[in-house]
N, C-alpha and C positions, 0 to 999 in steps of 0.2 A: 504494500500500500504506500509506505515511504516513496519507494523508488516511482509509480505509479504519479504521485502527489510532484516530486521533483519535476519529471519529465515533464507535467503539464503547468509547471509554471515556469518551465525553460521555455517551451514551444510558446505560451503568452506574452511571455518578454521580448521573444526574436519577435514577435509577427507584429506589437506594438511600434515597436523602435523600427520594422523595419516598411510603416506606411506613417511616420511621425515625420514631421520635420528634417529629422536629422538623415534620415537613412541619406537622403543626396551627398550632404556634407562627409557622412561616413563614407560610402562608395568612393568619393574621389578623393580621400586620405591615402598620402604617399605610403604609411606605415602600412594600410592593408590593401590597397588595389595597387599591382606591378605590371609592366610591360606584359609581364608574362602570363597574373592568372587575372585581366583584368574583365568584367561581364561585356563593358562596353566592345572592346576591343572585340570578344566573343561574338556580341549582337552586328559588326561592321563585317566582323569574315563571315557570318552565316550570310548577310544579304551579297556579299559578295558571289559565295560559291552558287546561291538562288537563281544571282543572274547571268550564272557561266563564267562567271571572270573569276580566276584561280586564284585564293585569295592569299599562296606562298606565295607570291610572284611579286610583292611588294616587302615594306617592313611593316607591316601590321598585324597580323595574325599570327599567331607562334602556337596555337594550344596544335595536338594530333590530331590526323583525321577521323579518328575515332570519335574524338570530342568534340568536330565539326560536323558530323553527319548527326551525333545523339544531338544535340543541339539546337538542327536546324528542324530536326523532326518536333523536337518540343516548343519548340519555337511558331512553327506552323501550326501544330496540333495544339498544345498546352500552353498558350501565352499569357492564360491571366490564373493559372496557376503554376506562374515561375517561384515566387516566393513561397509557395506553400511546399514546392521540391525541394529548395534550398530546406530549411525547416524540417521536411522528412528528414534528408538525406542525414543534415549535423542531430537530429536526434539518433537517429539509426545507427552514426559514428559511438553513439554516447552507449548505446545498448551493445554494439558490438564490442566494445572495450569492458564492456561489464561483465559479459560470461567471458571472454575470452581469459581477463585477469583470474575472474573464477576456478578457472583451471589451471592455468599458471600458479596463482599462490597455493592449490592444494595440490600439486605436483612438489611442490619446494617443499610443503610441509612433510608430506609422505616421503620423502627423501631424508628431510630432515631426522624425522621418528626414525628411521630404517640406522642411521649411524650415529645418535643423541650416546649413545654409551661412548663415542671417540672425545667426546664434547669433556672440557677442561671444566672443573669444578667450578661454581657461583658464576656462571655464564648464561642464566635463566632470563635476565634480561633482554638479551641481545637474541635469543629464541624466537621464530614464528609460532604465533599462536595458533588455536585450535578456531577461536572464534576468527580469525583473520580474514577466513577462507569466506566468510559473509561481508565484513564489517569492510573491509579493505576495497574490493569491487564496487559498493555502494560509494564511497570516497572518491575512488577513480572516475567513477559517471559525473556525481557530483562536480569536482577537479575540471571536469569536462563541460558540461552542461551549464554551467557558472562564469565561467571566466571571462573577464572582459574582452580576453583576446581572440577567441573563441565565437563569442558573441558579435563583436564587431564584422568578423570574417565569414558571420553568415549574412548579417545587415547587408554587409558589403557586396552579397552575391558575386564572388571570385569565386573560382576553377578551385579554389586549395581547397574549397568543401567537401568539394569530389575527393582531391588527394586524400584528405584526413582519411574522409570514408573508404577509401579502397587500400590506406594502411591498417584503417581498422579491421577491414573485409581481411584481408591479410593476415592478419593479428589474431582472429575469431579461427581462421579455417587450418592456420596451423596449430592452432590448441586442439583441434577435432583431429588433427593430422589427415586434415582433405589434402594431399601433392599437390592435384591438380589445381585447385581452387588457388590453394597459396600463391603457385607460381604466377595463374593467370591474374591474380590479383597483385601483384608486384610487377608483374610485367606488364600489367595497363598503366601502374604509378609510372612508370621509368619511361614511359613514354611521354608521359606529360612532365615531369622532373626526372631528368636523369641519374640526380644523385643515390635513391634508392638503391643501386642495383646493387651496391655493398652489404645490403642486407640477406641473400642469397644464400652468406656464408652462413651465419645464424640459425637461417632457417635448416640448412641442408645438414649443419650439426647437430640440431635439436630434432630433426624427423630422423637420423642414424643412430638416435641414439634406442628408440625404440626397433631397431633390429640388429637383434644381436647375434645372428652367421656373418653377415658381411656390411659392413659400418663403410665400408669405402666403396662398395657400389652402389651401396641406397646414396652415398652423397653424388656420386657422379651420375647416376639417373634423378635428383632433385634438379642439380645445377642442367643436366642435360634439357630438362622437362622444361625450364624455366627458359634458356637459350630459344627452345623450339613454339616456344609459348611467344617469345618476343619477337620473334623471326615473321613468325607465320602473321601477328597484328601489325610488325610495318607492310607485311605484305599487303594483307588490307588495304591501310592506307594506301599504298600505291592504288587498288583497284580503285578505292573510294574518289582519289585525286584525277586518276590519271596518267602520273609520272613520278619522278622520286624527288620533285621539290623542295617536298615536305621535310626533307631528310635534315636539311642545310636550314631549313625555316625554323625546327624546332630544336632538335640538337644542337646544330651548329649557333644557332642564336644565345641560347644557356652557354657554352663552351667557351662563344668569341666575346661574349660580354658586348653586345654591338649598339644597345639601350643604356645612356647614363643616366636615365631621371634617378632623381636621386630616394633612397628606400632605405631598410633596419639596418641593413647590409653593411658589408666593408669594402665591398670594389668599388662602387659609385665613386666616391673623393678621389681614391687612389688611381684610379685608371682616367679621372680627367684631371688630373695635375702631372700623370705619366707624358715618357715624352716618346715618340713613337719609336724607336728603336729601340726602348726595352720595354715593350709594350707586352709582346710575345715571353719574353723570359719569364716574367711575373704573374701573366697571366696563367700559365702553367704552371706556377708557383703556387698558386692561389686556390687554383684548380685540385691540385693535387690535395693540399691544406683539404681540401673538403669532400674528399673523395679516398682515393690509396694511403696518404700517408699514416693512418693509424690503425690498417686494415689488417698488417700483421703484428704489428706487436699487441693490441687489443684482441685478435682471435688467438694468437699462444697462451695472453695472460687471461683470458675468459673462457677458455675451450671447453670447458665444464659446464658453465653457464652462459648458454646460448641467449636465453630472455634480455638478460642484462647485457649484452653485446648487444643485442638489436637496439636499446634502449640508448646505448650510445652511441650508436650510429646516426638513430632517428635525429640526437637531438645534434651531433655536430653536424648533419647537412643542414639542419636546419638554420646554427647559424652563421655557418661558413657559404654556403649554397651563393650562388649571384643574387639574385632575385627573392629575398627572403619575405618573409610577410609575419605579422603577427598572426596570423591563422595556423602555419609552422609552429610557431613559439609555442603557441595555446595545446595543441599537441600532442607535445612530450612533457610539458609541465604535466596533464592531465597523467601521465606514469610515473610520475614522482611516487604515487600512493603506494605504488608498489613494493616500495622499496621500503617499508618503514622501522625494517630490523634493521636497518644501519642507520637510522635518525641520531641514534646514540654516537657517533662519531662524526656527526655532518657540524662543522663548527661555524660554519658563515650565513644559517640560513638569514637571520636580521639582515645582516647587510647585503645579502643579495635580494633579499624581498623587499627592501627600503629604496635599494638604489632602483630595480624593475620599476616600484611604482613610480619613484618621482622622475624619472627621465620617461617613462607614458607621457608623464603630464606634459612633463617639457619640451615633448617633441614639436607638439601643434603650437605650442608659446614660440618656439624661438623658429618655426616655419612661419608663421604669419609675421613675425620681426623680419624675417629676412624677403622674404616674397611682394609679403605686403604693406610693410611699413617699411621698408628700405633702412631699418636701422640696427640692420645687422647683416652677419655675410655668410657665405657657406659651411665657415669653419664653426659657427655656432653650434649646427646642425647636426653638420658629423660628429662633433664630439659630446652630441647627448646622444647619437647613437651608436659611437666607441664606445663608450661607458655603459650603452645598454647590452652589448656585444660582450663586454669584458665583465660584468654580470652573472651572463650565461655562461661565460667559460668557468669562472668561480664556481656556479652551480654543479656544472656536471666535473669538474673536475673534484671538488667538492664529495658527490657521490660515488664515485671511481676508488678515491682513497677512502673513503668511510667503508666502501666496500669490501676492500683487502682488508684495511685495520678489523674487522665484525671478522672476516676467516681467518688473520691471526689470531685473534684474542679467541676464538673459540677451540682452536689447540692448543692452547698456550698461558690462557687463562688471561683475567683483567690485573691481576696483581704480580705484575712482570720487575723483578729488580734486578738492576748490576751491579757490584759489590756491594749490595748488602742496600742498594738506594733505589730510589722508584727509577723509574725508566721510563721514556717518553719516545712515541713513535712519531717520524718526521717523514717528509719527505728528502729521497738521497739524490744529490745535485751530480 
């Protein structure tokens, strides 16, 4: 009845806010509407492809042809219940994150229970409960269903609704251990954002883990199944198009960074203060930052715990990614709940939930000083959204170490001393 009660005063909020006044004003905020998941943008390449004219063939439209063909059909068909899909879809994100955690946290527990006899003495704290496996999934929707940023980015009617939804579709099918489902639903993300596709590994280690003959052909028929899953939807696209325009329109658009309006992100500044000859080095620099470079030493140090790898990956594309949006952020914040046996080692929550809130605020403060009151300049901007950038890395870094320190101290015990004196756990430089 709870959960029942939430959901329908989250769908009343979106649907208020989003025929009020404001929903214009929200829609064309840089923080949630991007080059990339913008509705308007959406609504221009669907009359485009309507009227034969290809609507890659300019710089305007970036989402797949997937999401130009579903689009243009609801567009036609469903046009004065657009907001009411939006509204399904982010509730249905909310619900699929609720069983899906459901499963998740009673897989951790029943792991847990199975080697609690390895577990160092007065370490009952840092233990998964037994109620968890309710109370923690209810959090998570909440977490979800709540959040400003969240909220905003359905107001907003951007494409990252979709995303959210089809990581949570993702999220739901590999807790069932659907293959198929999973891949096809990580392979629809990654065509619309390509950073996901690093999530692959997570998934293919946590569905190998349930067979136990052969662990390295159930991963290489995951990752195969998911390849061929993505293969066959740009094929698609090509039917849906025409030709392989599409290919350089959406990928290569994410890739080359070819859009500077400015967004939560860290390219925008940097790559229009760049000087075009090291445009390409840093770009791949950048690139990498939010994609490969923490893709093997996070799958060595988490190979065990697949969930929590996906957790971190979800939340570095989101905020290393080109094109970021508070709808990203909203997210993976909403899997924070997950995590809650290592709260006891997380030492920055205040100051990262202090500094989030007050550079929200500041963002549209010191955007209207600089746009529209001419009494400030670009550098205002970017550095309420360094600071909101440098936030999230506290966060999730934050959770990363809290995370080893909870599997230390649970072999090892919480009352750790060296000659004879308490001992304190750091990070080694």
């Amino acid at each position: 009845m709870k959960l029942l009660v939430s959901f329908s005063i989250a769908a009343t909020i979106r649907f208020f806010v989003m025929i009020s006044k404001y929903s214009k004003w929200i829609q064309d905020r840089v923080e949630v509407s991007t080059p990339l998941n913008s509705w308007k943008r959406v609504q221009e390449g669907v009359h485009l492809f309507t009227t034969d004219v290809n609507p890659y063939h300019g710089d305007l439209y970036h989402e797949s042809p997937i999401v130009l063909f579903g689009t243009s059909y609801l567009l036609k068909n469903c046009d004065h219940f657009i907001i009411y899909i939006f509204i399904l879809l982010d509730l249905l994100t909310g619900i699929l994150l609720y069983f899906a955690s459901k499963v998740f946290i009673r897989e951790m527990y029943q792991r847990q229970q199975s080697i609690i006899d390895t577990y160092a003495k007065k370490t009952e704290d840092l233990h998964i409960q037994s109620d968890d496996e309710h109370s923690l999934p209810f959090y998570i929707a909440l977490t979800y269903l709540f959040n400003p940023f969240t909220i905003m980015n359905c107001v907003g009617q951007t494409t990252t609704v979709w995303s959210n939804f089809l990581l949570a579709l993702m999220l739901f099918a590999l807790s069932k251990r659907l293959k198929f489902l999973t891949c096809l639903s990580l392979a629809l993300e990654v065509q619309m954002n390509i950073y996901p596709f690093v999530l692959i590994i997570p998934i293919a280690i946590y569905l190998a883990k349930f067979n136990e003959k052969n662990k390295f052909l159930d991963i290489f028929v995951t990752i195969s199944t998911f390849l061929g899953a993505f293969i066959g939807l740009n094929y698609t696209g090509f039917v849906i198009v025409g030709d392989w325009s599409f290919i350089d329109s959406t990928y290569g658009f994410i890739i080359n960074y070819r859009d500077l309006q400015p967004n939560i992100g860290l390219f925008w500044y940097f790559f229009t203060e760049m000087f075009d000859h090291f445009r390409t080095l840093f770009l791949y620099t950048f690139q990498m930052n939010a994609t490969i470079l923490y893709l093997l030493p996070l799958t060595m140090k988490l190979r065990n715990e697949p969930i929590m790898l996906a957790t971190m990956f979800i939340s570095i594309a989101a905020i290393f990614r080109s094109y970021p949006c508070v709808g990203d952020v909203g997210f993976y914040l909403a899997l924070m709940p997950m995590w809650k046996c290592v709260s006891k080692f997380m030492a920055h929550n205040f100051i990262v939930g202090t500094t989030m809130l007050v550079t929200t605020i500041l963002a549209p403060t010191v955007w209207h000083l600089w746009i529209y009151s001419n009494s400030a300049n670009a550098n205002f901007y970017f550095g309420v959204t360094l600071i909101f950038a440098t936030a999230q890395i506290f966060l999730i870094t934050d959770l990363f170490f809290a995370f080893i320190k909870r599997e230390f101290c649970l072999k090892h015990g919480l009352d750790i001393k060296i000659d004879g004196k308490d001992a304190k756990m750091g990070l080694e430089h």
